[in-house]
N, CA, C and O atoms as a GROMACS GRO file, in nm:
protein
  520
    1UNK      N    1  -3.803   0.780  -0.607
    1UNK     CA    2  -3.808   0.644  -0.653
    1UNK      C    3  -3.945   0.587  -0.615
    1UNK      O    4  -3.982   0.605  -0.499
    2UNK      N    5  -4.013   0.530  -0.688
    2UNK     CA    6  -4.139   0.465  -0.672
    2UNK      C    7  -4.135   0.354  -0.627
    2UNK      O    8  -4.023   0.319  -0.592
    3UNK      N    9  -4.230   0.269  -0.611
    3UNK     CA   10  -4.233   0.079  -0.551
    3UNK      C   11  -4.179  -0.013  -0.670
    3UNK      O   12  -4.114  -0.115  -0.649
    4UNK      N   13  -4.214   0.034  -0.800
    4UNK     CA   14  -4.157  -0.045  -0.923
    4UNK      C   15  -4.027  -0.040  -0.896
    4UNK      O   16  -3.970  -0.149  -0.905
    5UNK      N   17  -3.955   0.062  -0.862
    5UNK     CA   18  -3.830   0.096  -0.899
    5UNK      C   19  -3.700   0.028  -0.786
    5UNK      O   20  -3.584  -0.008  -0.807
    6UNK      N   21  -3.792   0.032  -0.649
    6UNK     CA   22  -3.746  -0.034  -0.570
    6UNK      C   23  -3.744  -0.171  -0.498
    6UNK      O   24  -3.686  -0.196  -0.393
    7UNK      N   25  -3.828  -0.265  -0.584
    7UNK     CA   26  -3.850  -0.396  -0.591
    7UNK      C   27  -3.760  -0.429  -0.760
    7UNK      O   28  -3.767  -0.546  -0.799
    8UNK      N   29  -3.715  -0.372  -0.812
    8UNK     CA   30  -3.645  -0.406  -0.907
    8UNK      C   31  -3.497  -0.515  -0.870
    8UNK      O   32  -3.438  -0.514  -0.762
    9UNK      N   33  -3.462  -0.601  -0.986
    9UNK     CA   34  -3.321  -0.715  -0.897
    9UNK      C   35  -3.218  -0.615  -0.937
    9UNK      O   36  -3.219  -0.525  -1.020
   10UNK      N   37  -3.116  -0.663  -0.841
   10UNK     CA   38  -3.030  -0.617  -0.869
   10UNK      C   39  -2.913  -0.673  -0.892
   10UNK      O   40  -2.879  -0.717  -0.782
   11UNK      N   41  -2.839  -0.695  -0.962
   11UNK     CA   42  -2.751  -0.781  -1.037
   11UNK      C   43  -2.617  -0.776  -0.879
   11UNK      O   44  -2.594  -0.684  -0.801
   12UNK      N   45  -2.558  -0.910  -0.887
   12UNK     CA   46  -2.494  -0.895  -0.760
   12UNK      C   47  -2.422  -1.076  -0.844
   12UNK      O   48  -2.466  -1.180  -0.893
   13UNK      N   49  -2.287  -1.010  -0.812
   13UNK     CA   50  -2.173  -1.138  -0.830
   13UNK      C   51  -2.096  -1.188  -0.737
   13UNK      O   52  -2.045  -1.108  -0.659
   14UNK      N   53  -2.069  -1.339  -0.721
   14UNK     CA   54  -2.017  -1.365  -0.662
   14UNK      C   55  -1.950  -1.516  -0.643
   14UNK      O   56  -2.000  -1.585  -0.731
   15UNK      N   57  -1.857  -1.596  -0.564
   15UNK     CA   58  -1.832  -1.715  -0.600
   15UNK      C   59  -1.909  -1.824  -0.474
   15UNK      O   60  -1.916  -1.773  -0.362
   16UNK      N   61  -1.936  -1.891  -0.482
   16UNK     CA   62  -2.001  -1.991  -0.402
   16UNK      C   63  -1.860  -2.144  -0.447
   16UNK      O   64  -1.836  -2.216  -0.544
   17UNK      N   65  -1.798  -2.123  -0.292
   17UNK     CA   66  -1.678  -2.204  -0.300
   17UNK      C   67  -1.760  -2.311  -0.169
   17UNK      O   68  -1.807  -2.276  -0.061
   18UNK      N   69  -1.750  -2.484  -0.244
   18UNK     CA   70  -1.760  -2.584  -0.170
   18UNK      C   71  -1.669  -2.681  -0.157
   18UNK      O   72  -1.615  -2.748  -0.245
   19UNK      N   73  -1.655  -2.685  -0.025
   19UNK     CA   74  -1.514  -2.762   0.030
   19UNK      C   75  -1.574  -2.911   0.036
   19UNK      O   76  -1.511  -3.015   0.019
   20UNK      N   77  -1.709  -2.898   0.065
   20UNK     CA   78  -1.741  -3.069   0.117
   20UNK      C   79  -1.808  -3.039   0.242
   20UNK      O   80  -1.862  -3.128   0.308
   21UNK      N   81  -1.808  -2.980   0.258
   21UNK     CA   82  -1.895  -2.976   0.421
   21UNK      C   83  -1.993  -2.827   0.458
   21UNK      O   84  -1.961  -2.725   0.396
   22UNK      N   85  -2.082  -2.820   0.536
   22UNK     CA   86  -2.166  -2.780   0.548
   22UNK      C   87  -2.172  -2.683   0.697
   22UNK      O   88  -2.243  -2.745   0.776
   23UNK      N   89  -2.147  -2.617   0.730
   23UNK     CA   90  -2.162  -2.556   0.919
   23UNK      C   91  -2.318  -2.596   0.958
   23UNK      O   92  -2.418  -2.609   0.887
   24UNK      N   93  -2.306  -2.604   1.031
   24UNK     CA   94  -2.460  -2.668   1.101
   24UNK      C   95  -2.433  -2.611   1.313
   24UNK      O   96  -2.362  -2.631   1.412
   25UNK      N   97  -2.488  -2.577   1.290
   25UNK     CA   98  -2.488  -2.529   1.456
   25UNK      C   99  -2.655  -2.595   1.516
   25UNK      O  100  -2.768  -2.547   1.501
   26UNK      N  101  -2.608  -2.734   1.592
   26UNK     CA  102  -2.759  -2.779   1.620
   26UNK      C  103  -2.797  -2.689   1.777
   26UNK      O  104  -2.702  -2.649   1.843
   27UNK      N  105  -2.938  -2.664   1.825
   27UNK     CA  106  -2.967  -2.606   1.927
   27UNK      C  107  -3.027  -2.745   1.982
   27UNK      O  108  -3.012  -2.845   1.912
   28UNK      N  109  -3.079  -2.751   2.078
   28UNK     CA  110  -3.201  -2.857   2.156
   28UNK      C  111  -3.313  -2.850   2.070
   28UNK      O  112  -3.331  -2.766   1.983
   29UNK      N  113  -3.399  -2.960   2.106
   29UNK     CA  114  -3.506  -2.957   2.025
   29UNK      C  115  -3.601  -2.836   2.160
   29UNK      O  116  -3.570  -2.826   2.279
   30UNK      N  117  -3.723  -2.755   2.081
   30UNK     CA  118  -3.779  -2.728   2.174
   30UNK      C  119  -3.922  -2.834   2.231
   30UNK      O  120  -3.981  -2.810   2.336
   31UNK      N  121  -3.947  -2.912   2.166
   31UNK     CA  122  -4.038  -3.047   2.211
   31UNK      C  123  -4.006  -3.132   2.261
   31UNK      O  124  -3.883  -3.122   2.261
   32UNK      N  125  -4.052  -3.291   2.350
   32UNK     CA  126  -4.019  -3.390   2.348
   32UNK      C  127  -4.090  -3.498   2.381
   32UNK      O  128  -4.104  -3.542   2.495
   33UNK      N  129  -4.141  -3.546   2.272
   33UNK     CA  130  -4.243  -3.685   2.339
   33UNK      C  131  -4.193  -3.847   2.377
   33UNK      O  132  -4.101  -3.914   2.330
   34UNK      N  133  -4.288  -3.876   2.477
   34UNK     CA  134  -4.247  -3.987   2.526
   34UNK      C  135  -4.373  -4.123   2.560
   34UNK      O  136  -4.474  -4.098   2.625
   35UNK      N  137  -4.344  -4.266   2.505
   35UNK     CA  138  -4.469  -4.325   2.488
   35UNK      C  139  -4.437  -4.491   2.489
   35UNK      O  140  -4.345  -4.547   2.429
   36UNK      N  141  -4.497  -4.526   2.539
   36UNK     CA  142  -4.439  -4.648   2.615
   36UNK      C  143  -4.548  -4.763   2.587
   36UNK      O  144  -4.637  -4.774   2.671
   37UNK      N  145  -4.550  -4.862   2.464
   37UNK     CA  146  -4.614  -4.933   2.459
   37UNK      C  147  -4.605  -5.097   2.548
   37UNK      O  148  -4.493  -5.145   2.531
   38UNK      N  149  -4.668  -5.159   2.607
   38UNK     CA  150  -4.667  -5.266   2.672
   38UNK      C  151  -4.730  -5.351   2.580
   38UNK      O  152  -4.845  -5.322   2.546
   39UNK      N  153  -4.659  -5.484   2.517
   39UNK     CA  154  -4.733  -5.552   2.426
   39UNK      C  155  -4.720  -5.699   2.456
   39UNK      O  156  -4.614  -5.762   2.458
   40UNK      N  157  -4.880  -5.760   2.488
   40UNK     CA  158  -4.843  -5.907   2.445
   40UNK      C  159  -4.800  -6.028   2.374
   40UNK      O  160  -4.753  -6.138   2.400
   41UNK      N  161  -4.844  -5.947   2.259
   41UNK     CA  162  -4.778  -6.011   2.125
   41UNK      C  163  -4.899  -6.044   2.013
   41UNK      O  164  -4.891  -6.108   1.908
   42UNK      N  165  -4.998  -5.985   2.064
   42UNK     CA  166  -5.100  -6.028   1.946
   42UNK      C  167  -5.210  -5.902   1.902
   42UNK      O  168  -5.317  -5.911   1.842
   43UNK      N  169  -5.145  -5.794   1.950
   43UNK     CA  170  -5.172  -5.713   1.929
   43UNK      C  171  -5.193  -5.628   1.768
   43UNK      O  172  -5.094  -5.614   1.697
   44UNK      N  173  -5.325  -5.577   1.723
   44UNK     CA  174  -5.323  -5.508   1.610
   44UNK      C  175  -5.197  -5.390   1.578
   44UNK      O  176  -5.127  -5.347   1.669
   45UNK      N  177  -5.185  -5.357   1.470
   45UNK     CA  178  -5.112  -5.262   1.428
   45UNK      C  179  -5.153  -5.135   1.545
   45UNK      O  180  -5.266  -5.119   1.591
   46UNK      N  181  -5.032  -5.051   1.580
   46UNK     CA  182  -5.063  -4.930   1.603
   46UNK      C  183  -5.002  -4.777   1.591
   46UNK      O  184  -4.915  -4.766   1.677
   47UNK      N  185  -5.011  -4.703   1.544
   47UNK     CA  186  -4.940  -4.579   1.499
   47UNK      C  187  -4.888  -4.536   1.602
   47UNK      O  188  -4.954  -4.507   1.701
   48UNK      N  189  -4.754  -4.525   1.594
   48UNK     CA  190  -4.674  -4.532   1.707
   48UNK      C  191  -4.592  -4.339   1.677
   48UNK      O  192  -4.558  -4.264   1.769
   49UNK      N  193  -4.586  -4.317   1.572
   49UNK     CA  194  -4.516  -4.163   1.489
   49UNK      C  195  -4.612  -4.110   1.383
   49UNK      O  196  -4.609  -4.124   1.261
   50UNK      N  197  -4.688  -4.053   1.450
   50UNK     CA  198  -4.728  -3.947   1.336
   50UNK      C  199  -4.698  -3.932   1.193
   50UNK      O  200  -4.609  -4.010   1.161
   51UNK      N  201  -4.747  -3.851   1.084
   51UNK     CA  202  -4.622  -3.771   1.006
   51UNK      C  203  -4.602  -3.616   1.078
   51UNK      O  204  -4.683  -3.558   1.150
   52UNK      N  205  -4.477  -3.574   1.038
   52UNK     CA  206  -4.464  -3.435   1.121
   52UNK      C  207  -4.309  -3.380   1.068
   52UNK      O  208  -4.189  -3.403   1.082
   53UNK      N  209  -4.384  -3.308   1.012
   53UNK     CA  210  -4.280  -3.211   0.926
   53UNK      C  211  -4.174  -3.141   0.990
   53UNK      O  212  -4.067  -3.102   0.944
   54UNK      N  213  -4.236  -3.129   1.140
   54UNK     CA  214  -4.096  -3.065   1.250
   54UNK      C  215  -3.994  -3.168   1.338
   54UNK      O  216  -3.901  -3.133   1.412
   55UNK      N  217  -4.045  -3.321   1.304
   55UNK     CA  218  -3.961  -3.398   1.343
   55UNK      C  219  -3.827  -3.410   1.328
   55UNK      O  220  -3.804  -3.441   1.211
   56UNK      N  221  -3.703  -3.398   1.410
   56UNK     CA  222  -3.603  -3.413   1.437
   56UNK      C  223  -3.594  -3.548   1.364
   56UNK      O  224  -3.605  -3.588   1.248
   57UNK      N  225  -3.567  -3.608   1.499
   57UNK     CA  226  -3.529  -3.747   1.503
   57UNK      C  227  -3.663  -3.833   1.608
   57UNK      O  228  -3.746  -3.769   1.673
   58UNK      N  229  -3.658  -3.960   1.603
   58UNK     CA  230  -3.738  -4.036   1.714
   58UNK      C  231  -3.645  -4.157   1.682
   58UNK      O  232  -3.589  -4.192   1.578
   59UNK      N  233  -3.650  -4.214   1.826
   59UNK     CA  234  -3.599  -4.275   1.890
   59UNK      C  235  -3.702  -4.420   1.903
   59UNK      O  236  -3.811  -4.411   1.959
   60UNK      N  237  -3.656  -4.545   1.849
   60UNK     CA  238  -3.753  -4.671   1.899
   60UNK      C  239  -3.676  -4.763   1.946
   60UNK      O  240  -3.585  -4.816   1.882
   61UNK      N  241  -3.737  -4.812   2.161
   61UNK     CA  242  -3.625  -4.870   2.167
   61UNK      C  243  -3.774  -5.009   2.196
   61UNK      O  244  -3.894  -4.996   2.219
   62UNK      N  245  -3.670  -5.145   2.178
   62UNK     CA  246  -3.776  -5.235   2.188
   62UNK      C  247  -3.672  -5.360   2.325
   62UNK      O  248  -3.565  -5.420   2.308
   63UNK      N  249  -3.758  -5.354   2.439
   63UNK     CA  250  -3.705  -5.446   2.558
   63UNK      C  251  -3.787  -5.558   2.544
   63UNK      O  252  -3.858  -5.569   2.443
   64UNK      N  253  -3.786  -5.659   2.648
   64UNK     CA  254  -3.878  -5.791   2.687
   64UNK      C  255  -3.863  -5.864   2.589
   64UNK      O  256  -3.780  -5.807   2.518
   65UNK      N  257  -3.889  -5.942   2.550
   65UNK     CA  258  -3.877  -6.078   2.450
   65UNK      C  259  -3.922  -6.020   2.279
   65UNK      O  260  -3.928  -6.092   2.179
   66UNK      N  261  -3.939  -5.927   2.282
   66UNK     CA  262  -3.980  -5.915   2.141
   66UNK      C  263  -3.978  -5.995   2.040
   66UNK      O  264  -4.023  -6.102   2.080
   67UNK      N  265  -3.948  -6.003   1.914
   67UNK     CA  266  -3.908  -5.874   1.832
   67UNK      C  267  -4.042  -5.795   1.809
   67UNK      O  268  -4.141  -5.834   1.870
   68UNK      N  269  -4.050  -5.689   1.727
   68UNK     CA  270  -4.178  -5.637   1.713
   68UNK      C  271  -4.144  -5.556   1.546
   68UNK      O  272  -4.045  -5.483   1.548
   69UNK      N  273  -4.183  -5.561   1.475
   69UNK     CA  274  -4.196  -5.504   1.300
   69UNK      C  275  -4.240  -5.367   1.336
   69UNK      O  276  -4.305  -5.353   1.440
   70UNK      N  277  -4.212  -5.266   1.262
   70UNK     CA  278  -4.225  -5.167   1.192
   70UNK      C  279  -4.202  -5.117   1.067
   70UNK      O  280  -4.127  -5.149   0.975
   71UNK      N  281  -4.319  -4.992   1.090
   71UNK     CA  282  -4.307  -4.984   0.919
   71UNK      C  283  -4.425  -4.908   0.885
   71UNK      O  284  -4.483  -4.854   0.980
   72UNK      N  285  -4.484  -4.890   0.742
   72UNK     CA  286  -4.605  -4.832   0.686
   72UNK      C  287  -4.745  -4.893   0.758
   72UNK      O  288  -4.728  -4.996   0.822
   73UNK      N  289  -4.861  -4.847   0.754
   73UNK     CA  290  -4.990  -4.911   0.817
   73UNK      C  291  -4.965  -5.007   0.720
   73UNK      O  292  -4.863  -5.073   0.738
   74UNK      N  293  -5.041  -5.034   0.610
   74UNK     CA  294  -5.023  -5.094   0.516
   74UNK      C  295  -4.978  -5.279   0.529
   74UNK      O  296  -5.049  -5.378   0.512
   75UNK      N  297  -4.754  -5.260   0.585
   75UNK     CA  298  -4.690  -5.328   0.576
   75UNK      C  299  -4.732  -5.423   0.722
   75UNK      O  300  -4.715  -5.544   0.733
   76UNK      N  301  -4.794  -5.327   0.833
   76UNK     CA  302  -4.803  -5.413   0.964
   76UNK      C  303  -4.890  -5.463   0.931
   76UNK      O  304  -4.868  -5.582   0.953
   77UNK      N  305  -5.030  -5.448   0.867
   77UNK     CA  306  -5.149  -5.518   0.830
   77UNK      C  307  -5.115  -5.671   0.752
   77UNK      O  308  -5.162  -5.781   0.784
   78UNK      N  309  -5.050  -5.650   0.676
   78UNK     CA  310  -4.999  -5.752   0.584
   78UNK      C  311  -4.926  -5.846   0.738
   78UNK      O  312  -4.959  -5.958   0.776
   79UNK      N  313  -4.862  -5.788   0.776
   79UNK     CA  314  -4.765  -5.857   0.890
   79UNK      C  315  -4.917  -5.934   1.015
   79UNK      O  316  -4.917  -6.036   1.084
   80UNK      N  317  -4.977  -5.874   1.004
   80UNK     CA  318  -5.081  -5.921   1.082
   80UNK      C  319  -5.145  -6.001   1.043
   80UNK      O  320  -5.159  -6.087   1.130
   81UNK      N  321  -5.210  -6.030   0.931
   81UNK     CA  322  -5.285  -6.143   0.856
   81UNK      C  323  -5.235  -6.244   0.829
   81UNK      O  324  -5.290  -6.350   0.798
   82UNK      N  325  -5.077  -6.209   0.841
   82UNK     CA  326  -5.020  -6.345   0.840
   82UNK      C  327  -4.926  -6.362   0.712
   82UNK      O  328  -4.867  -6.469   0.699
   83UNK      N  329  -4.911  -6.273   0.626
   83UNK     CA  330  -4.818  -6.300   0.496
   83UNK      C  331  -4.718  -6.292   0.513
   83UNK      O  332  -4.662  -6.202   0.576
   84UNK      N  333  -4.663  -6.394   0.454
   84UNK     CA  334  -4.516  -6.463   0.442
   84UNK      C  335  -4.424  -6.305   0.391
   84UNK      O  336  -4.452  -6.200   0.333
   85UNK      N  337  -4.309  -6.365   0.452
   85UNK     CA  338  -4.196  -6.282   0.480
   85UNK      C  339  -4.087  -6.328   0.396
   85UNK      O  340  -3.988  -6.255   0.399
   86UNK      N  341  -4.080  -6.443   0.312
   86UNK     CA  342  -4.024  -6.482   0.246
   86UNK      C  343  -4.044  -6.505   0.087
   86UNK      O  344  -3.971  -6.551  -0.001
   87UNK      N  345  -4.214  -6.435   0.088
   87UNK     CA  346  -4.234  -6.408  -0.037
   87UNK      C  347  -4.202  -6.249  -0.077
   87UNK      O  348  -4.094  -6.199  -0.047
   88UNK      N  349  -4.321  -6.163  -0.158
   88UNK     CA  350  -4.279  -6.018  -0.197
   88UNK      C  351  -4.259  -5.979  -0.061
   88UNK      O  352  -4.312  -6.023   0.041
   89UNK      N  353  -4.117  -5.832  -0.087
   89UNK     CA  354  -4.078  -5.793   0.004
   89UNK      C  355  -4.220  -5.726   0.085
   89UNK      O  356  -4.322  -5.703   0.021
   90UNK      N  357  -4.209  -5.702   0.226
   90UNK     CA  358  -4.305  -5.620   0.295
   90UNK      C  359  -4.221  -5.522   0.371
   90UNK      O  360  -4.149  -5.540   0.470
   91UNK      N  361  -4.248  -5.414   0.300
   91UNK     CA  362  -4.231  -5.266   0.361
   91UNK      C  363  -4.190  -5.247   0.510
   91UNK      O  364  -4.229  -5.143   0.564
   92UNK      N  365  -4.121  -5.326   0.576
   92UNK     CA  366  -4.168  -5.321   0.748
   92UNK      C  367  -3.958  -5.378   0.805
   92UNK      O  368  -3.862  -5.442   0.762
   93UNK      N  369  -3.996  -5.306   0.904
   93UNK     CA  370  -3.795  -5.405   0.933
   93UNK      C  371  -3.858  -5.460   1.106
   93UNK      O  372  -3.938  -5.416   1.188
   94UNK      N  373  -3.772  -5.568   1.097
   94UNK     CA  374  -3.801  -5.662   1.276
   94UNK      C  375  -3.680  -5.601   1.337
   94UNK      O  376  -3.567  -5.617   1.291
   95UNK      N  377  -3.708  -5.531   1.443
   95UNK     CA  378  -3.671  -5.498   1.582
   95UNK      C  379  -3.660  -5.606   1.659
   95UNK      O  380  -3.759  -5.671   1.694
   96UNK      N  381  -3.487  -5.647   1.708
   96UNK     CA  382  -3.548  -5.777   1.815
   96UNK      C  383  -3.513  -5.648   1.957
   96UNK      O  384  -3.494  -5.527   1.946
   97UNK      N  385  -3.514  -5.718   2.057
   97UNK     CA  386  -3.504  -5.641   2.223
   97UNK      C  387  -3.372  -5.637   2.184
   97UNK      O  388  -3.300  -5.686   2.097
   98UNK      N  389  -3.364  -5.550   2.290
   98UNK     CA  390  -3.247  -5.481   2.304
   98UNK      C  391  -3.189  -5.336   2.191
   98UNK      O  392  -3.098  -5.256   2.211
   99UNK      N  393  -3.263  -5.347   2.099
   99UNK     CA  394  -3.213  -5.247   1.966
   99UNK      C  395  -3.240  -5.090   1.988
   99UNK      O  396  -3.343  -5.057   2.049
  100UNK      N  397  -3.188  -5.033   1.960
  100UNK     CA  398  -3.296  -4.865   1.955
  100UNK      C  399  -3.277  -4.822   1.796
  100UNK      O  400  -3.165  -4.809   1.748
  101UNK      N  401  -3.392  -4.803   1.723
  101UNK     CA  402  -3.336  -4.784   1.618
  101UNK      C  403  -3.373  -4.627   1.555
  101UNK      O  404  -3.492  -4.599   1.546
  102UNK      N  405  -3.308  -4.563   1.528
  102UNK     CA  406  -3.332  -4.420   1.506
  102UNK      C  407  -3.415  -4.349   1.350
  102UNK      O  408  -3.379  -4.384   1.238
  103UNK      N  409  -3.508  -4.265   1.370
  103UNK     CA  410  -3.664  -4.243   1.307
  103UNK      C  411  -3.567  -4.126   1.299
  103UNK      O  412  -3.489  -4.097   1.389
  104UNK      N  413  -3.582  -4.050   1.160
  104UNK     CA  414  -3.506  -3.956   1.084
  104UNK      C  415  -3.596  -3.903   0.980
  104UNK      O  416  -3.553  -3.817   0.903
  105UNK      N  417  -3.689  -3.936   0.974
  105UNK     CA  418  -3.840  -3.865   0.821
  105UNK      C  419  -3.909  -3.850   0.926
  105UNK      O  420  -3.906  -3.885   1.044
  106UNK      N  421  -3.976  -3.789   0.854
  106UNK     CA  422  -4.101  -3.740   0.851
  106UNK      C  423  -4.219  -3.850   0.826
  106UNK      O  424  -4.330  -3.810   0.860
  107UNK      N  425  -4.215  -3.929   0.793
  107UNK     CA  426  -4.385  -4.014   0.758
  107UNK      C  427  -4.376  -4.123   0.874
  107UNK      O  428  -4.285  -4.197   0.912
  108UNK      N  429  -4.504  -4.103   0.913
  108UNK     CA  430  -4.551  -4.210   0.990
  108UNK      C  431  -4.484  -4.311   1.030
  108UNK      O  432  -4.449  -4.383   0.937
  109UNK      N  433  -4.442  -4.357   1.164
  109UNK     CA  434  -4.453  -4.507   1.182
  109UNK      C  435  -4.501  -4.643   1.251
  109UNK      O  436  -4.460  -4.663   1.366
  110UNK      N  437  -4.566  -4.716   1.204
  110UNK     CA  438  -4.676  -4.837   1.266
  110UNK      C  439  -4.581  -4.887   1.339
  110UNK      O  440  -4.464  -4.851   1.336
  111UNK      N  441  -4.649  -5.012   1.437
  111UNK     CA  442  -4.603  -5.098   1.504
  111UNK      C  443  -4.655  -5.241   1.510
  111UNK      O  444  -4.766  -5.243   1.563
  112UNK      N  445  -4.619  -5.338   1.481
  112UNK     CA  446  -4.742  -5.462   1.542
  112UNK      C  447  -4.635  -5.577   1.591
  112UNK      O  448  -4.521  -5.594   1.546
  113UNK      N  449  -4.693  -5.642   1.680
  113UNK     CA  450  -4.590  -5.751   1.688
  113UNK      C  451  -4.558  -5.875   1.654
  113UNK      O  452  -4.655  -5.916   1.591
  114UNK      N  453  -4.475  -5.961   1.661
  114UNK     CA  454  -4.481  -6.102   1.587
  114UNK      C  455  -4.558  -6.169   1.602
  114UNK      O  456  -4.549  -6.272   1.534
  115UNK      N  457  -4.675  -6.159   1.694
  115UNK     CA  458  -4.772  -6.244   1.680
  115UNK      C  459  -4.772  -6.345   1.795
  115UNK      O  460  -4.880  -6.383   1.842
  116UNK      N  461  -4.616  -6.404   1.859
  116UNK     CA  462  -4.576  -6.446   1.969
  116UNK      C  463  -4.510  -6.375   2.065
  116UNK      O  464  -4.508  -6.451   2.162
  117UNK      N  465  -4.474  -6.311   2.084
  117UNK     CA  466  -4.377  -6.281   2.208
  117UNK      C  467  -4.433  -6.110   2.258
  117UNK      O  468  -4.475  -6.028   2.177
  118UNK      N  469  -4.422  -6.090   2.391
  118UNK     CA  470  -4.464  -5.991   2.430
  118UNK      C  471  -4.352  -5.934   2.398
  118UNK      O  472  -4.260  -5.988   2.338
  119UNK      N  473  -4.357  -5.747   2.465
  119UNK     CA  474  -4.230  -5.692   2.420
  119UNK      C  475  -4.299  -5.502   2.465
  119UNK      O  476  -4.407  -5.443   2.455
  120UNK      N  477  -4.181  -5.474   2.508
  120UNK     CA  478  -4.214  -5.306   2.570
  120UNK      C  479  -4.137  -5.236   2.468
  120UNK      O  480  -4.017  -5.263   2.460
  121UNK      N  481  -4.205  -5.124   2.364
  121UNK     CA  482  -4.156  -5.060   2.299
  121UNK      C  483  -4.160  -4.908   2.374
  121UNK      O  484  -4.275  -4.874   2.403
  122UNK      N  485  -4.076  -4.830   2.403
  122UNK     CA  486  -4.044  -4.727   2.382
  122UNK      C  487  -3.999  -4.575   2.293
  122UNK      O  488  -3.888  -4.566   2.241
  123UNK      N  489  -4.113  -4.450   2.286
  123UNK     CA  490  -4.071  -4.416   2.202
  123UNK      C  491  -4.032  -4.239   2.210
  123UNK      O  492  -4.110  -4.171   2.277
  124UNK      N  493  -3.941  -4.187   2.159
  124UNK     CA  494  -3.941  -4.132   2.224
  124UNK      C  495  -3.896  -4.009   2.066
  124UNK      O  496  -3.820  -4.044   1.976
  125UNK      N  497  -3.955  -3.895   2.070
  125UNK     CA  498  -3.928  -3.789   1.957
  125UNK      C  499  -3.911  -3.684   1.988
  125UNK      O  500  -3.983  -3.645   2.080
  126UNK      N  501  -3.818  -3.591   1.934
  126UNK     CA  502  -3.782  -3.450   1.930
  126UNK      C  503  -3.810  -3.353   1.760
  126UNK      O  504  -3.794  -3.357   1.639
  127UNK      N  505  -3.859  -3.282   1.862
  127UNK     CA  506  -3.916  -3.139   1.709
  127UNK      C  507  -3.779  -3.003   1.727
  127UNK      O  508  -3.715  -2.954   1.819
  128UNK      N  509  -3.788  -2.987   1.565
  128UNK     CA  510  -3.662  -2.934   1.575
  128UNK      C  511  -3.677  -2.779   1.649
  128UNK      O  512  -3.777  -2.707   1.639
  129UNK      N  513  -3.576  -2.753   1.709
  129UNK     CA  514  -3.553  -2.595   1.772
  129UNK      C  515  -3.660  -2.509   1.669
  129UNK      O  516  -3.660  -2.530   1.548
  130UNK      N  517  -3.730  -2.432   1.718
  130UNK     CA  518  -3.827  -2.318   1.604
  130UNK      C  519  -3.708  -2.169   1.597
  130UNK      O  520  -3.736  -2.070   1.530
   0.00000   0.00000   0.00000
């Protein structure tokens, strides 16, 4: 038998039965970062998540008087200059203290704050098991 002959498909039948659910066996992540912003409240935007294709999950928890916005660079900039929140939507959600709110993609995420109130963000991400 030659290389043609043995890279050839080979016809193969069978049923693919779905109940609704999926097996998933999670391991630990093998990464884990940790990052602790201290903010006064008038602080520029700052990239707080990467993008990162091996991201799990991340974790944003926000203490002290906050609230503090997140979201696209883009949406904190807008949030920084001062545009209304009650006109076109802006890309960004308000975190008040006390929240942790859980980072599940992959793309980037900014930070900036309301402009008044200080506030300690915490952040914290896992890369999935390799």
């Amino acid at each position: 038998m030659d290389d043609t002959e043995a890279l050839a498909p080979v016809e193969v039948k069978g049923v693919v039965k779905v109940d609704g659910s999926v097996p998933i066996v999670e391991s630990a992540a093998d990464f884990g970062s940790y990052q602790t912003y201290v903010l006064g409240g008038t602080e520029q935007p700052i990239r707080i998540l990467r993008q990162d294709r091996t991201r799990a999950r991340a974790y944003v928890t926000v203490t002290g008087t906050g609230p503090v916005w997140v979201g696209s660079e883009s949406a904190c900039e807008q949030i920084k200059a001062g545009m209304s929140q009650t006109g076109l939507p802006v890309l960004a959600g308000l975190i008040a203290t006390g929240i942790t709110m859980p980072v599940t993609h992959q793309r980037e995420v900014w930070l900036v704050p309301d402009g008044t109130h200080g506030a300690t963000v915490t952040v914290a991400s896992e890369r999935w098991a390799g």
